[in-house]
PAFI-953058 format. One record per atom (N, C-alpha, C): residue number from 0; residue in three letters; atom name; x, y, z. Coordinates in steps of 0.1 Angstrom, whole numbers, plus 5000, padded with zeros to 4 digits. Layout:
<atoms>
> n / res / atom / x / y / z
> NUM / ala / CA / X / Y / Z;
...
</atoms>
This chain:
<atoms>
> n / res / atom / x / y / z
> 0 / unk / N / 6124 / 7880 / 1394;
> 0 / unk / CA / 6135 / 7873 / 1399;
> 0 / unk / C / 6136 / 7876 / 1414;
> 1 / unk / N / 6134 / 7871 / 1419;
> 1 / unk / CA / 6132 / 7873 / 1437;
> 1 / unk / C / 6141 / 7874 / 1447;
> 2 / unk / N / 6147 / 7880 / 1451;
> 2 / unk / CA / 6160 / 7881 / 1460;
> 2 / unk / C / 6162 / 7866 / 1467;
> 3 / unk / N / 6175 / 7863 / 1469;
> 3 / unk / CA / 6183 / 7855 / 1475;
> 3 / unk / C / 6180 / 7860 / 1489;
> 4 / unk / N / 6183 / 7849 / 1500;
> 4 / unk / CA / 6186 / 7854 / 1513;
> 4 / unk / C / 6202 / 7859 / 1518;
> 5 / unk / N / 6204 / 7859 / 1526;
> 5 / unk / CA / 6222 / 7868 / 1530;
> 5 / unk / C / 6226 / 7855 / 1533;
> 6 / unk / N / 6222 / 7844 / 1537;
> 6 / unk / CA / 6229 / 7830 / 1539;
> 6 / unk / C / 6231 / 7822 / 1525;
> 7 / unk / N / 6223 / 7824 / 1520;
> 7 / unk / CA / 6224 / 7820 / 1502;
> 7 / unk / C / 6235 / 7828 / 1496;
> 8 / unk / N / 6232 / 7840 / 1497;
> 8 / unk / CA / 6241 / 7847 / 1487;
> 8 / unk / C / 6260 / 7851 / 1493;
> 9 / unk / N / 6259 / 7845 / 1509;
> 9 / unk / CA / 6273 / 7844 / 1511;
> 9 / unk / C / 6281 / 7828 / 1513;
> 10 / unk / N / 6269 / 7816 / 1513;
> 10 / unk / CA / 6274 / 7804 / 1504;
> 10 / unk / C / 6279 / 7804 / 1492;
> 11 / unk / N / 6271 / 7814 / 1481;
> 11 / unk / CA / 6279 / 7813 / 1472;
> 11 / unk / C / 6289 / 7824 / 1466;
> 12 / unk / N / 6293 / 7828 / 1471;
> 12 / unk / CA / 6306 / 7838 / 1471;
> 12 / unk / C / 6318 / 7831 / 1463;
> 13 / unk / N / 6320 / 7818 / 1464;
> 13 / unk / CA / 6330 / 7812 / 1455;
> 13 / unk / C / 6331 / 7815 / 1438;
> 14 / unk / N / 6313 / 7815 / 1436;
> 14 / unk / CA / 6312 / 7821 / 1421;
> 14 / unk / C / 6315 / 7835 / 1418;
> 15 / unk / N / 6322 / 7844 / 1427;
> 15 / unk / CA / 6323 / 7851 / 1422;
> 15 / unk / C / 6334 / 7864 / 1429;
> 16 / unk / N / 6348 / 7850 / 1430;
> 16 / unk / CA / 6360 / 7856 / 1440;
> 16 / unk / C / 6361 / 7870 / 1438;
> 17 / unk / N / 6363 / 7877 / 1452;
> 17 / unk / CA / 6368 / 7891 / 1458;
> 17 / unk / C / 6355 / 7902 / 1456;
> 18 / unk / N / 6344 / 7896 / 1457;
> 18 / unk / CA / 6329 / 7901 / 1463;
> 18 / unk / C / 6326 / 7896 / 1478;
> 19 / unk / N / 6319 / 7901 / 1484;
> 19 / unk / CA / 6316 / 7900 / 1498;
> 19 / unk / C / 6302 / 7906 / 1497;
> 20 / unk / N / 6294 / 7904 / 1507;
> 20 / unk / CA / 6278 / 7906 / 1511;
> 20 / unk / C / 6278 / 7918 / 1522;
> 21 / unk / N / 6271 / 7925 / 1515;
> 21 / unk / CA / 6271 / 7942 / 1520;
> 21 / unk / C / 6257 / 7939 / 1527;
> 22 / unk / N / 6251 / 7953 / 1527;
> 22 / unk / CA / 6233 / 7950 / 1532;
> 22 / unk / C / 6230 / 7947 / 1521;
> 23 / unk / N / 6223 / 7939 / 1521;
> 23 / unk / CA / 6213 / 7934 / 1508;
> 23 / unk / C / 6223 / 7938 / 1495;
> 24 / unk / N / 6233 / 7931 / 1494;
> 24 / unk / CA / 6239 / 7939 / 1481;
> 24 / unk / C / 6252 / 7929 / 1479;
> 25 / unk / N / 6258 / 7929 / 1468;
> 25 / unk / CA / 6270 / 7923 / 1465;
> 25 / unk / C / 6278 / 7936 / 1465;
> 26 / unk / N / 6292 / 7936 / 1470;
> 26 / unk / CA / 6300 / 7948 / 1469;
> 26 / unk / C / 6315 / 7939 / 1466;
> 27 / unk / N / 6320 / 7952 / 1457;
> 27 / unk / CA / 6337 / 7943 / 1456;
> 27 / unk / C / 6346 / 7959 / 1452;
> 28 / unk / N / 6354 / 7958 / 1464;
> 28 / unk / CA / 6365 / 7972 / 1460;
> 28 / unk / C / 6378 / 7965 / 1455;
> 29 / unk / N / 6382 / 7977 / 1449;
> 29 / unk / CA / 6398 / 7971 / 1443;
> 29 / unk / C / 6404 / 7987 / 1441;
> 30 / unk / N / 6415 / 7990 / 1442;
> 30 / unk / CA / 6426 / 7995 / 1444;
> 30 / unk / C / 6432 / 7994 / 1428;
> 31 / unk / N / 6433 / 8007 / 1423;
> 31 / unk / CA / 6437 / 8008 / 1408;
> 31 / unk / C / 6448 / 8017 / 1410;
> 32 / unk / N / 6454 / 8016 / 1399;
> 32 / unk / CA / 6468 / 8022 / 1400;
> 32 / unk / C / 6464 / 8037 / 1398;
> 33 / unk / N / 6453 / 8042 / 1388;
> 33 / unk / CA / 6456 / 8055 / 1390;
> 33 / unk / C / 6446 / 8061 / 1389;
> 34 / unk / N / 6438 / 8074 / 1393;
> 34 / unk / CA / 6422 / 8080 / 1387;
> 34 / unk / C / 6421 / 8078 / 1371;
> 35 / unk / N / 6426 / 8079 / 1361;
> 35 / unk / CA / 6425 / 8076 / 1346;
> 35 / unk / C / 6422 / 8062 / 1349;
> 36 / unk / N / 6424 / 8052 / 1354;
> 36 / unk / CA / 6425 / 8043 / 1354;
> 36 / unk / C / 6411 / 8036 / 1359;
> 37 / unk / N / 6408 / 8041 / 1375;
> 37 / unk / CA / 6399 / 8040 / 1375;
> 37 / unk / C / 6385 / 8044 / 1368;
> 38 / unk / N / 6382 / 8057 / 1360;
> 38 / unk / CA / 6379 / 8059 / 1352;
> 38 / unk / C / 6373 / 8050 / 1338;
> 39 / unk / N / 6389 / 8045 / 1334;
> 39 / unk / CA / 6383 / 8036 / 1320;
> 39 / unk / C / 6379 / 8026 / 1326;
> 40 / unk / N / 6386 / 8018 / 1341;
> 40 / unk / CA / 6375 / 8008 / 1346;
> 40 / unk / C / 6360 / 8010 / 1345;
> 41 / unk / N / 6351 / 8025 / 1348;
> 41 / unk / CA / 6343 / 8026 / 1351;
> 41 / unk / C / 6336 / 8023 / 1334;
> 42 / unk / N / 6339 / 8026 / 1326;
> 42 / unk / CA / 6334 / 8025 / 1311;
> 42 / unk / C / 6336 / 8011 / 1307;
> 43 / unk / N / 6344 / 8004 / 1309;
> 43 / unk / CA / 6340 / 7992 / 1308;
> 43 / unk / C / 6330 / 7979 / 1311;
> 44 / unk / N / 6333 / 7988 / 1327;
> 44 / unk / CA / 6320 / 7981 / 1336;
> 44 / unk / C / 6307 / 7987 / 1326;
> 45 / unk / N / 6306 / 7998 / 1327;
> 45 / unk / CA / 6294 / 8006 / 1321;
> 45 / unk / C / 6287 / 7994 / 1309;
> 46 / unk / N / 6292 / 7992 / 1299;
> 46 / unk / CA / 6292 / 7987 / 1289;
> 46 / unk / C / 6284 / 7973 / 1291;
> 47 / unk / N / 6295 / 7966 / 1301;
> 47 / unk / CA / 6292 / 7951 / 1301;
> 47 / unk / C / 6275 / 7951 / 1313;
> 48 / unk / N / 6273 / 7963 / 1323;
> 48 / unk / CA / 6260 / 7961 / 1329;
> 48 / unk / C / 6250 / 7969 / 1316;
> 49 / unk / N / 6248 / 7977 / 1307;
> 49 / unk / CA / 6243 / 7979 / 1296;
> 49 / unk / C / 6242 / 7967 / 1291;
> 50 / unk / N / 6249 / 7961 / 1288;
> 50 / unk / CA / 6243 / 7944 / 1282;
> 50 / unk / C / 6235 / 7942 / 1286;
> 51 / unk / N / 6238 / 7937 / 1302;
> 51 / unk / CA / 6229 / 7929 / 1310;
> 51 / unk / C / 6216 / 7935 / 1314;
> 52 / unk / N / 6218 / 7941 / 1314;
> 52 / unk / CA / 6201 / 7961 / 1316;
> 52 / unk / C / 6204 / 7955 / 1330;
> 53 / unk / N / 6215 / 7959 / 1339;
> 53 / unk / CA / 6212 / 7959 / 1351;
> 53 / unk / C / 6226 / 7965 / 1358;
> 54 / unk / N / 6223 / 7976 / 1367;
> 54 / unk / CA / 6230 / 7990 / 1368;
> 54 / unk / C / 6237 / 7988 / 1381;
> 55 / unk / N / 6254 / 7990 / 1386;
> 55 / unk / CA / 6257 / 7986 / 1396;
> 55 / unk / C / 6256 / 8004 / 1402;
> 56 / unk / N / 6263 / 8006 / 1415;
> 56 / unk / CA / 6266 / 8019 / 1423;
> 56 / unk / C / 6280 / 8016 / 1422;
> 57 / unk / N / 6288 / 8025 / 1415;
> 57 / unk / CA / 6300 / 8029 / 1412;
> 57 / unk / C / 6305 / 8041 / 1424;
> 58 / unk / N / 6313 / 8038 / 1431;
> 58 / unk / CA / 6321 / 8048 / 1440;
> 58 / unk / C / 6339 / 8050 / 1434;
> 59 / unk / N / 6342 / 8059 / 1433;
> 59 / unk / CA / 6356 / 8063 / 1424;
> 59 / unk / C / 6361 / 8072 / 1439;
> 60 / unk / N / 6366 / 8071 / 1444;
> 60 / unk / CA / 6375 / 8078 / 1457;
> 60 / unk / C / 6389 / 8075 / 1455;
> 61 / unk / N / 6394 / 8087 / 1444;
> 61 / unk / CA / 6406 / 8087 / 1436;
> 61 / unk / C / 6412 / 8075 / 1434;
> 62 / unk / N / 6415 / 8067 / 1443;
> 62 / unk / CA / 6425 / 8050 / 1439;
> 62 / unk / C / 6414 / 8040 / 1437;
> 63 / unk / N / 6408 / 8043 / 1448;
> 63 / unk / CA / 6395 / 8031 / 1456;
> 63 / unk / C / 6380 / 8033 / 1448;
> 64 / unk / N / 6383 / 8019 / 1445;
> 64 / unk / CA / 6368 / 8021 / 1435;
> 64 / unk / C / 6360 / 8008 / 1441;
> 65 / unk / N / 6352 / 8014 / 1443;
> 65 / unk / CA / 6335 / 8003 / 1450;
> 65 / unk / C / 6328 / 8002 / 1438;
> 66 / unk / N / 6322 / 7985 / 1439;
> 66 / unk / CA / 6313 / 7987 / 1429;
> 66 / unk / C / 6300 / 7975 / 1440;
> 67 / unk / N / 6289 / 7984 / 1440;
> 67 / unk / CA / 6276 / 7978 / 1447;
> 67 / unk / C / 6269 / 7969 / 1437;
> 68 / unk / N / 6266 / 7957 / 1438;
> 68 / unk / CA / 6253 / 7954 / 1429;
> 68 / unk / C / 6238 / 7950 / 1440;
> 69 / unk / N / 6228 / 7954 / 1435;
> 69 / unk / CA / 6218 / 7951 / 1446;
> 69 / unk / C / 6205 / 7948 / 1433;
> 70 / unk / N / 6192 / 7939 / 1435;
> 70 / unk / CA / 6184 / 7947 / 1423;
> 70 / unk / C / 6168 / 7950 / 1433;
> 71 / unk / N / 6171 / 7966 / 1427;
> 71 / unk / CA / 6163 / 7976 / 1434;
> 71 / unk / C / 6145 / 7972 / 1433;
> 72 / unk / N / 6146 / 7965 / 1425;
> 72 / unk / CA / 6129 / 7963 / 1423;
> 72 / unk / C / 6128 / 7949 / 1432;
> 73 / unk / N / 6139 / 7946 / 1436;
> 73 / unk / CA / 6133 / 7933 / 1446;
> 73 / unk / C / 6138 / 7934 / 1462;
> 74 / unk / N / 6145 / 7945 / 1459;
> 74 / unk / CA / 6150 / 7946 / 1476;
> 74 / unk / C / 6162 / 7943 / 1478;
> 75 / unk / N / 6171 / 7936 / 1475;
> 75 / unk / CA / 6180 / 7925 / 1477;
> 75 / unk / C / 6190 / 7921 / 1463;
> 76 / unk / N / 6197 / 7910 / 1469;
> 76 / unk / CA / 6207 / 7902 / 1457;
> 76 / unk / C / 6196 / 7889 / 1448;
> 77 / unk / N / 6197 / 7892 / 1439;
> 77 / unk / CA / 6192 / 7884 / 1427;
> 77 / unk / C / 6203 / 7874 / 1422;
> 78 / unk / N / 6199 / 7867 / 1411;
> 78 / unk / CA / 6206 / 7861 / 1401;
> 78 / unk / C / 6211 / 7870 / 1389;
> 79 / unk / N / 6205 / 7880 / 1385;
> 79 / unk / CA / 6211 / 7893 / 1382;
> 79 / unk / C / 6220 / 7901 / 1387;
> 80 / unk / N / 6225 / 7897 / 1398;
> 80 / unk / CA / 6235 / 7903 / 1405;
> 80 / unk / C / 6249 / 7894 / 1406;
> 81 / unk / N / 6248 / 7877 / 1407;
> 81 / unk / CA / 6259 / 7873 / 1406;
> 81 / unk / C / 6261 / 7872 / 1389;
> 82 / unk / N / 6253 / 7872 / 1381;
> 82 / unk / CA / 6257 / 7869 / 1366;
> 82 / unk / C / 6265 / 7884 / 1364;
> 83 / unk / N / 6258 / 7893 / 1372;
> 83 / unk / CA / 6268 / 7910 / 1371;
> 83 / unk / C / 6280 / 7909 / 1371;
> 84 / unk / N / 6279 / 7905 / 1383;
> 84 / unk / CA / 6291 / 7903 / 1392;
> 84 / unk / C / 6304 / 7894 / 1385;
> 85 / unk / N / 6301 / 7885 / 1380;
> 85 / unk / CA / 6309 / 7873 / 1371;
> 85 / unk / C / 6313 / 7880 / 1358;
> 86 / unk / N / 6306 / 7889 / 1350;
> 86 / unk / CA / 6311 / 7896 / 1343;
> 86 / unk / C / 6315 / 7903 / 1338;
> 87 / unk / N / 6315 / 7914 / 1356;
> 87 / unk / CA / 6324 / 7923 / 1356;
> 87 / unk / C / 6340 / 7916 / 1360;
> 88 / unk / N / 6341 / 7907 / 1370;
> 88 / unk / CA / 6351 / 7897 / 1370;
> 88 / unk / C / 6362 / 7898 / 1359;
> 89 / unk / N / 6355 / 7893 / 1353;
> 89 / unk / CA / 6364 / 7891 / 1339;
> 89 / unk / C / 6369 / 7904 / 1334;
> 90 / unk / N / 6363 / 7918 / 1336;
> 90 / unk / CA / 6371 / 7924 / 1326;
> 90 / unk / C / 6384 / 7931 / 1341;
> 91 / unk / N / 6385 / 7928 / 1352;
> 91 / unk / CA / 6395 / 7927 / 1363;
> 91 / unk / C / 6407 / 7918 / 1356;
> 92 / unk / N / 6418 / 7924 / 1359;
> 92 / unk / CA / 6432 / 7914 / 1355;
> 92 / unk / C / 6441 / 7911 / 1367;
</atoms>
């Protein structure tokens, strides 16, 4: 699956509200109410990229949680990275 370009993959940014185009990567932070919180966010996520076999970079800086998607064997953002992305989405309320 061959990386997207940074003009491709910030055209389509609509599919996948409150992500933005990092270097070569999809990133989306959010602000959680509490470290437990952010926490079971992280297990959730865990779960639903275990589906997909495709691993994001999780940053937890007590409120502030980053989550990177990039796919490493191609350099760049994939179609495995917005399908990531869309279904981490979903488990956000």
């Amino acid at each position: 699956m061959p990386a997207i370009s940074e003009s491709e993959a910030r055209a389509r940014l609509g599919e996948v509200p409150g992500w933005d185009v990092g270097e070569k990567s999809l990133v989306r932070k959010l602000a959680l109410p509490s470290f437990p919180d952010a926490v079971a966010f992280t297990v959730k996520v865990a779960f639903v990229a275990e589906a997909a076999d495709h691993h994001p970079d999780i940053l937890i800086n007590f409120l502030r949680f980053t989550l990177t998607l990039w796919t490493h064997t191609e350099g760049g953002i994939t179609e495995k990275d917005f399908a990531l992305a869309q279904a981490i989405n979903k488990l956000i309320k």
